[in-house]
Structure formats: structure tokens, C-alpha cells
C-alpha positions in Angstrom: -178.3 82.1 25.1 -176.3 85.3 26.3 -172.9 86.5 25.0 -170.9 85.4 27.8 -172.8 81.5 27.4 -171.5 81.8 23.8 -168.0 83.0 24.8 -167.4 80.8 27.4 -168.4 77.6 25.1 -166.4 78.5 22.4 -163.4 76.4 21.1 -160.2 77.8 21.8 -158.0 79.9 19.2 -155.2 78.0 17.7 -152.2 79.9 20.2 -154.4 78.8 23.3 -154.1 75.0 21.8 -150.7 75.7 21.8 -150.2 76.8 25.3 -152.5 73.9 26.2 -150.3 71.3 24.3 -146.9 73.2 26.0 -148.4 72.5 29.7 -146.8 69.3 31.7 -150.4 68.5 32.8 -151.1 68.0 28.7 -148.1 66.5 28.0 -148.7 63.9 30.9 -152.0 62.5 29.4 -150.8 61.8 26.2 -147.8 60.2 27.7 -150.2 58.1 29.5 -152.1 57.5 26.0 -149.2 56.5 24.5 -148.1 54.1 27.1 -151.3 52.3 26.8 -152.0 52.2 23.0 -148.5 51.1 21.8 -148.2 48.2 23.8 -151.5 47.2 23.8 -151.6 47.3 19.7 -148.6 45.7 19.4 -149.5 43.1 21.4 -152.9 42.4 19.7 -151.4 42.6 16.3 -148.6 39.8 17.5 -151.6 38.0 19.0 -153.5 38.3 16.1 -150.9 37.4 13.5 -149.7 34.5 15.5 -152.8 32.3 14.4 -151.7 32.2 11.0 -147.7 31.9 11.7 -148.6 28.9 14.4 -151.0 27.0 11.9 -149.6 28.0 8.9 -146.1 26.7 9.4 -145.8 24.5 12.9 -148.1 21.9 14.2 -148.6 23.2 17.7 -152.3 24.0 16.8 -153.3 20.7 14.6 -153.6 18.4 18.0 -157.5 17.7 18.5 -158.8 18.3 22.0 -162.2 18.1 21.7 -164.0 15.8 19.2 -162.6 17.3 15.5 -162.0 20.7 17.3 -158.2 21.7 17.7 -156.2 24.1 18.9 -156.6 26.4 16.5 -160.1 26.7 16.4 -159.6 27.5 20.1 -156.8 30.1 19.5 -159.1 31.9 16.9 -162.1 31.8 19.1 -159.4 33.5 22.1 -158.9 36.8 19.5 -162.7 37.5 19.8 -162.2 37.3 23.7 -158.8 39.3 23.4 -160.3 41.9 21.3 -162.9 42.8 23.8 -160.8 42.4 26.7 -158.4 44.9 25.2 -161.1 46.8 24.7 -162.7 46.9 27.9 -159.2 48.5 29.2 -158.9 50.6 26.7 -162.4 52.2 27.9 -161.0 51.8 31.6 -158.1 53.5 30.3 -160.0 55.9 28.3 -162.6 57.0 31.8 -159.0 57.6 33.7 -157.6 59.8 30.7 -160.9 61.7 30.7 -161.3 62.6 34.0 -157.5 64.0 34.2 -158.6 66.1 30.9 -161.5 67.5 32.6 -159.4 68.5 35.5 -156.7 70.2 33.1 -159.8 72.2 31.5 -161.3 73.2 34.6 -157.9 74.8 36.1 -157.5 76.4 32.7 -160.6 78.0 32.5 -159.8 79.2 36.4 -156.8 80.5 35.1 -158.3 82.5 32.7 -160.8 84.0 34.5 
């Protein structure tokens, strides 16, 4: 591997990261990031805690609807699908987010050639 294969691989020093982080291109991805992950957390941690709230201490989930199978069998069964459904956006998300940080490191390494 030459010198400049070496160079041009390595991880940047600590005051590039910060001009990185400073850029409106950086800052716009992890807006992005954050616009997805907070909402979606906090809406699968009020999903997830509403199965124990709903059965625990009303008696929405306690009606039958399928032989000795209730509600909240179902509702507990619907956090496996939510959980990979959030999932499977997140990685949407995630492919999105990726492709913008590619483009933000291929104009920075154009700008510092």
C-alpha cells in the first residue's frame, strides 16, 4: 500500500472533526437523526408501556375475541410486529442518512484536495 493510500484512508485529526461537526451539511443529518429517533422512541416506549397500564388497571384488554384469547394477548403479540416495523424505518431511515454522509465526505475530501 503506498503513502498517499495510507494518508488518504486515515481518520481525520480531532480540529478537522470539528470543522466537520461546524458545517450546515453535518448539522442537517443529525437534525434529521434526531427527528427520527425521538419520536420514534418515544412512541415505542408509550406503545410498549401501554400493555401493562391497559391490563394492569382497566378492562379494555380482558374481553375474549377468539376462543380464551383476549385483547391483550393480541396487543402483546402487536409489540413484536411494532418493533420490527420501527425497525425496518429506522434502516430506511438509516440508508437515507448514509447516502447524505457519503456525499458530505466526498465534497470534503474535494475540498481538500
Amino acid at each position: 500500500m503506498a503513502a498517499s493510500d495510507l494518508q488518504s484512508s486515515r481518520a481525520p485529526e480531532n480540529s478537522e472533526w470539528e470543522q466537520i461537526a461546524e458545517t450546515r451539511d453535518f448539522k442537517v443529518i443529525i437534525r434529521r437523526k434526531k427527528w427520527f429517533i425521538l419520536p420514534a422512541t418515544l412512541f415505542f416506549l408509550a406503545y410498549y408501556i401501554a400493555l401493562p397500564v391497559l391490563n394492569g388497571y382497566t378492562d379494555w384488554l380482558h374481553p375474549k375475541v377468539i376462543g380464551s384469547i383476549n385483547l391483550a394477548y393480541l396487543f402483546a403479540l402487536s409489540q413484536i410486529i411494532m418493533a420490527w416495523v420501527i425497525s425496518l424505518l429506522y434502516v430506511r431511515h438509516a440508508n437515507r442518512t448514509d447516502r447524505h454522509s457519503d456525499n458530505v465526505a466526498t465534497h470534503r475530501k474535494e475540498g481538500l484536495r
